[in-house]
ZAPAKE-424102 format. One record per residue (C-alpha): residue number from 1; residue in three letters; x, z, y. Coordinates in steps of 0.001 Angstrom, whole numbers, always signed. Example, Ala and Ser with C-alpha at 12.3 -4.5 7.8 and 13.67 -1.06 7.14 Angstrom:
<sites>
site seq: 1&type: ALA&east: +12300&up: +7800&north: -4500
site seq: 2&type: SER&east: +13670&up: +7140&north: -1060
</sites>
This chain:
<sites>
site seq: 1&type: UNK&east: -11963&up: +24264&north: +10367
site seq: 2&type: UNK&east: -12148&up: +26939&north: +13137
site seq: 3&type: UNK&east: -9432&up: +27940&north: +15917
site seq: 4&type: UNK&east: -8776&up: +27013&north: +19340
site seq: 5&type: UNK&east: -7836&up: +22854&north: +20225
site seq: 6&type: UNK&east: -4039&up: +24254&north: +19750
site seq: 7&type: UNK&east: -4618&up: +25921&north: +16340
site seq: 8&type: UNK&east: -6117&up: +22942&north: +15206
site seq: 9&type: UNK&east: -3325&up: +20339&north: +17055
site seq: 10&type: UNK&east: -941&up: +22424&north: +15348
site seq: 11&type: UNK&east: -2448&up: +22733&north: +11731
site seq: 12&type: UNK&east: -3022&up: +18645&north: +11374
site seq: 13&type: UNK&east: +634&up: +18112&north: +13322
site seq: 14&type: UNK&east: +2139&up: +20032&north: +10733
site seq: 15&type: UNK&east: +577&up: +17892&north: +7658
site seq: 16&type: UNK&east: +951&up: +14957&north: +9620
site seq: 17&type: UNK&east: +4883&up: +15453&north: +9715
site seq: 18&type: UNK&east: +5233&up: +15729&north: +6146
site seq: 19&type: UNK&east: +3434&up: +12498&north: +5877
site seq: 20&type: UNK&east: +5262&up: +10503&north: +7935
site seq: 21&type: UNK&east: +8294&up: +8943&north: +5920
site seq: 22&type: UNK&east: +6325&up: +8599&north: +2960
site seq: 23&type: UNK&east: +3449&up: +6768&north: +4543
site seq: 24&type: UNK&east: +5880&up: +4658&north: +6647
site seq: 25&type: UNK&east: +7170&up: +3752&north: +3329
site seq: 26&type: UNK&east: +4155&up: +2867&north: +2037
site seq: 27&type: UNK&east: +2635&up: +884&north: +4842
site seq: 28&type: UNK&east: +6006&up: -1485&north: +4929
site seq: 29&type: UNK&east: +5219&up: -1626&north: +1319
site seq: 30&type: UNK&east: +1955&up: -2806&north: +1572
site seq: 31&type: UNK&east: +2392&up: -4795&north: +4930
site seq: 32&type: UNK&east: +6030&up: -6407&north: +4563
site seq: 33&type: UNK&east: +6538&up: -6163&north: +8727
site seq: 34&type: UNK&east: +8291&up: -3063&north: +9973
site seq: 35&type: UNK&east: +6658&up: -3331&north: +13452
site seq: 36&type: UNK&east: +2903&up: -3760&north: +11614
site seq: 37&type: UNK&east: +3855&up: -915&north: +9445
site seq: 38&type: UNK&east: +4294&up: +1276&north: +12278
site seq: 39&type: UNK&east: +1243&up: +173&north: +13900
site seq: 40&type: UNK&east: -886&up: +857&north: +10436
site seq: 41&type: UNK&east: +776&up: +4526&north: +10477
site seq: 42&type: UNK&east: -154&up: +5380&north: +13709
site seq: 43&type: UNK&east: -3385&up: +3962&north: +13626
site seq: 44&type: UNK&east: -4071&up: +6014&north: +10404
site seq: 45&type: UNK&east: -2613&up: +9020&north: +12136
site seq: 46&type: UNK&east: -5066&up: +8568&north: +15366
site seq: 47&type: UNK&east: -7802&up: +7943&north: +13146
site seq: 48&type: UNK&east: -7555&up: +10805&north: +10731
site seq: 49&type: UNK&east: -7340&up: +13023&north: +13496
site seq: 50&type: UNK&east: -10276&up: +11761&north: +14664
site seq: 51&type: UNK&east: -11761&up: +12908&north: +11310
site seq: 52&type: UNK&east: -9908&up: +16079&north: +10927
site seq: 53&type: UNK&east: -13262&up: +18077&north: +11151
site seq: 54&type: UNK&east: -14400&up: +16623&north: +7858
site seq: 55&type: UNK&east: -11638&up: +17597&north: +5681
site seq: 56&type: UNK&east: -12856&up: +20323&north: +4225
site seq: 57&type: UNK&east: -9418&up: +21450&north: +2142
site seq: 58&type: UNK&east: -6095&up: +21068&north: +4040
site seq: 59&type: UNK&east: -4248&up: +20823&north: +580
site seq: 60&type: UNK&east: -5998&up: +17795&north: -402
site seq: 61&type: UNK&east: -4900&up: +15891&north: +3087
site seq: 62&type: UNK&east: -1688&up: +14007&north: +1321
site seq: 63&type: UNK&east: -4870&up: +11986&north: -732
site seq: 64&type: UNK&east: -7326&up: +11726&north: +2297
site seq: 65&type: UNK&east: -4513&up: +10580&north: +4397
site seq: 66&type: UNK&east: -3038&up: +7988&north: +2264
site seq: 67&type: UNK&east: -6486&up: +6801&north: +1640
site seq: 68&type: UNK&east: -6913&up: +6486&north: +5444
site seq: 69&type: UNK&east: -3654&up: +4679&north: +5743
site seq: 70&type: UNK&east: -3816&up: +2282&north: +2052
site seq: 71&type: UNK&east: -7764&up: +1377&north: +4391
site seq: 72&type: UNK&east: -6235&up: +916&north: +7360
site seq: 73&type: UNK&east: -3131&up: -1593&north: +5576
site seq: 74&type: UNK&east: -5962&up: -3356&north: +3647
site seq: 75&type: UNK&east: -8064&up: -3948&north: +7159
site seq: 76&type: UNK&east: -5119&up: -5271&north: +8727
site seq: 77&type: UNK&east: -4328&up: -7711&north: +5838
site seq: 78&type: UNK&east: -7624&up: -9027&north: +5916
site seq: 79&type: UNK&east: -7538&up: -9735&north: +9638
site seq: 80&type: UNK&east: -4304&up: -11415&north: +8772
site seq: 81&type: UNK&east: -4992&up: -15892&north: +8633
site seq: 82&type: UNK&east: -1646&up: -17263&north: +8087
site seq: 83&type: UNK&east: +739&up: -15819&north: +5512
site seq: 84&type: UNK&east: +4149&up: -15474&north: +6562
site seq: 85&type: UNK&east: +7262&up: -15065&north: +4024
site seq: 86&type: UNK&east: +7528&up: -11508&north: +3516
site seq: 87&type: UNK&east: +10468&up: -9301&north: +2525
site seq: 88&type: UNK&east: +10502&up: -7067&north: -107
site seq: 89&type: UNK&east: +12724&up: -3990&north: +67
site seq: 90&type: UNK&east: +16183&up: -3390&north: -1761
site seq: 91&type: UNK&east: +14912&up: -245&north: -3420
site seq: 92&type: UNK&east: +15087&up: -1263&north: -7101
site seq: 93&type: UNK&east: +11985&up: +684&north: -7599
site seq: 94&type: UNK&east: +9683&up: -1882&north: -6288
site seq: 95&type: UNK&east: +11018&up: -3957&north: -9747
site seq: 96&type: UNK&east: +10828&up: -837&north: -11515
site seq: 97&type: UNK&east: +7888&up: -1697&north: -13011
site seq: 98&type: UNK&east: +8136&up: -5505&north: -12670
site seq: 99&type: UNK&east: +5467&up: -6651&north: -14781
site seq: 100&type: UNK&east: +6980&up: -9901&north: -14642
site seq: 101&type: UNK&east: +10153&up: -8950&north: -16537
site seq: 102&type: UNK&east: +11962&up: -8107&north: -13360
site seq: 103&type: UNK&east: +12572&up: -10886&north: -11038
site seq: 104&type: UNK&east: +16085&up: -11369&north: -9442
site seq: 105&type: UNK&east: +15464&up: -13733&north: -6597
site seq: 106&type: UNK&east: +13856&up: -11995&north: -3902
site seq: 107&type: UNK&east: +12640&up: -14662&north: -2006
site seq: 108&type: UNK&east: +10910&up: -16392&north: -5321
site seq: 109&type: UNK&east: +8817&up: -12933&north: -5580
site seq: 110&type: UNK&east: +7976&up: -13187&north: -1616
site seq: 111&type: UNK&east: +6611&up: -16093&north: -2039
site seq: 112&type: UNK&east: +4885&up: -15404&north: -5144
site seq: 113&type: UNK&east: +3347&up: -12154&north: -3672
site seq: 114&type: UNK&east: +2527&up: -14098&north: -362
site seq: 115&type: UNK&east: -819&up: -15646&north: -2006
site seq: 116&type: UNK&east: -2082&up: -12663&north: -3613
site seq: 117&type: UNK&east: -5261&up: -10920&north: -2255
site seq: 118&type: UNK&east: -5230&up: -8211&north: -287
site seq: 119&type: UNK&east: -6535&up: -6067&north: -3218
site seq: 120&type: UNK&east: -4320&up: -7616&north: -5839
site seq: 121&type: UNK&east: -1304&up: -6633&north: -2870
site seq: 122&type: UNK&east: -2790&up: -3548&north: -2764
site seq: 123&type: UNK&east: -3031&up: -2311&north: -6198
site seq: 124&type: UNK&east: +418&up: -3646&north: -7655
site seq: 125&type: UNK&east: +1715&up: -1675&north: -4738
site seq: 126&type: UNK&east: +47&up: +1626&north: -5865
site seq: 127&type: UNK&east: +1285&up: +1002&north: -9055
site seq: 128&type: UNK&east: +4507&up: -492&north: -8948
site seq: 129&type: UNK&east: +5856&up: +778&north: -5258
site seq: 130&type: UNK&east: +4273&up: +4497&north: -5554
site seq: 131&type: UNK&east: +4301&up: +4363&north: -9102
site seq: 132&type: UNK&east: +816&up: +5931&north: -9237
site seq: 133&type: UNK&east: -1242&up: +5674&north: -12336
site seq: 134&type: UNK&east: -5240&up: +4536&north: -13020
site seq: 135&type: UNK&east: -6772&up: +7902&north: -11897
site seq: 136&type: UNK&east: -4535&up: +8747&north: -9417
site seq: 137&type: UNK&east: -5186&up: +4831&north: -7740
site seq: 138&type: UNK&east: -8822&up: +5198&north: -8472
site seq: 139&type: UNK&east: -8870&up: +8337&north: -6484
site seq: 140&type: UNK&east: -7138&up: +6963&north: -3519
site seq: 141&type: UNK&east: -9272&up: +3616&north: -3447
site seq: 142&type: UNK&east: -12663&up: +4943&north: -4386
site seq: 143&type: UNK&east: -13189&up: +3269&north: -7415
site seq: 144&type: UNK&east: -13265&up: +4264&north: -11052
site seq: 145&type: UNK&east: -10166&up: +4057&north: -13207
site seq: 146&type: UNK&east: -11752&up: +1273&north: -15248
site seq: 147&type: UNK&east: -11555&up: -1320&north: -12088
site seq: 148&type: UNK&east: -8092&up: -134&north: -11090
site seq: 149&type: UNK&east: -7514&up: -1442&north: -14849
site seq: 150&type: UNK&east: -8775&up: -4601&north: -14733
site seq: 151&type: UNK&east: -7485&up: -5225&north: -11230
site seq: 152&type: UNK&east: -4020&up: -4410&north: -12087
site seq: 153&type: UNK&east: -4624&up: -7006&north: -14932
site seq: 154&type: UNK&east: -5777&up: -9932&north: -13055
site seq: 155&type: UNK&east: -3281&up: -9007&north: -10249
site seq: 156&type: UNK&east: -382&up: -8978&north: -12759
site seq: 157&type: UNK&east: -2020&up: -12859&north: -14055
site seq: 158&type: UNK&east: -2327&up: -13780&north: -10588
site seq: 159&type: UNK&east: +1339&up: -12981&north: -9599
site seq: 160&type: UNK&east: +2981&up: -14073&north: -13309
site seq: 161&type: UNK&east: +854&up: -17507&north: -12064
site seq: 162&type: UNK&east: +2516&up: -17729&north: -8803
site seq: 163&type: UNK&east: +6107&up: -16630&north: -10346
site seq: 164&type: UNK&east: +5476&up: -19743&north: -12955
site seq: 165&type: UNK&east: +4363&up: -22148&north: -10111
site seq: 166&type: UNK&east: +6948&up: -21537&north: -7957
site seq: 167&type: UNK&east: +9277&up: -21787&north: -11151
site seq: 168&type: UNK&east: +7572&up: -25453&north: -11370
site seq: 169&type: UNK&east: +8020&up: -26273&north: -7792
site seq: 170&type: UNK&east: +11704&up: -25593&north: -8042
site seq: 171&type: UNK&east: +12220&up: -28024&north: -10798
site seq: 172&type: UNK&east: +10743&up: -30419&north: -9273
site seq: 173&type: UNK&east: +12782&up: -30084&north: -6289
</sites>
């Protein structure tokens, strides 16, 4: 990418705007803290700007960003140690997809989510949240479209297996 510092400034400001909502979105999606999601956004946005020289097609920065953002949520959920309660949001497309037959307490699927992975997290959020499908989820994490499959799988078992313990815990209660 040639120009002047300015051109350039301009060119990735100008992509980076009409990232912004929808990767704030995302990152609270993934992260489940408003004030980490911001932090995972920004990060993103320093870093990718740091690597603006190697994108080679500006049309194709909506993927490499989010797949410099989805990175940066995953590294930050790693470094996590405790897990607190999270919060998931009132959009009713986050159940959309419920692969759990849609869940109506809130809190229950918190929990539930709370002792996923970080790559289970990740990919029922691709899925579900951002309604992506296989390919489009294999292009964004690097992976082929047959690992997003069975990841989705065992992150759906995992999560029906929380759902069903916490179910248990309750009636014991």
């Amino acid at each position: 990418m040639s120009g002047t510092v300015a051109d350039k400034h301009a060119a990735f400001r100008e992509l980076a705007d009409e990232q912004l909502d929808a990767s704030y979105r995302l990152a609270s999606a993934i992260l489940r803290d408003p004030a980490s999601a911001q932090d995972a956004v920004h990060d993103a946005f320093l870093t990718a700007w740091r690597k603006w020289d190697t994108l080679r097609d500006r049309a194709s920065f909506p993927w490499w960003f989010r797949r410099i953002l989805v990175n940066t949520c995953r590294d930050r959920l790693r470094r996590v140690t405790r897990h607190p309660t999270i919060t998931l949001p009132d959009d009713p497309r986050v159940l959309s997809g419920d692969p759990t037959n849609v869940v109506h307490d809130h809190a229950e699927l918190d929990r539930a989510f709370a002792v996923l992975s970080t790559d289970d997290k990740v990919v029922l959020i691709l899925r579900y949240f951002l309604d992506l499908q296989t390919d489009d989820i294999a292009r964004l994490l690097d992976i082929r479209p047959g690992t997003v499959g069975s990841r989705l799988h065992r992150a759906q078992a995992r999560l029906r297996t929380a759902l069903a313990e916490s179910d248990h815990a309750e009636a014991i209660s």
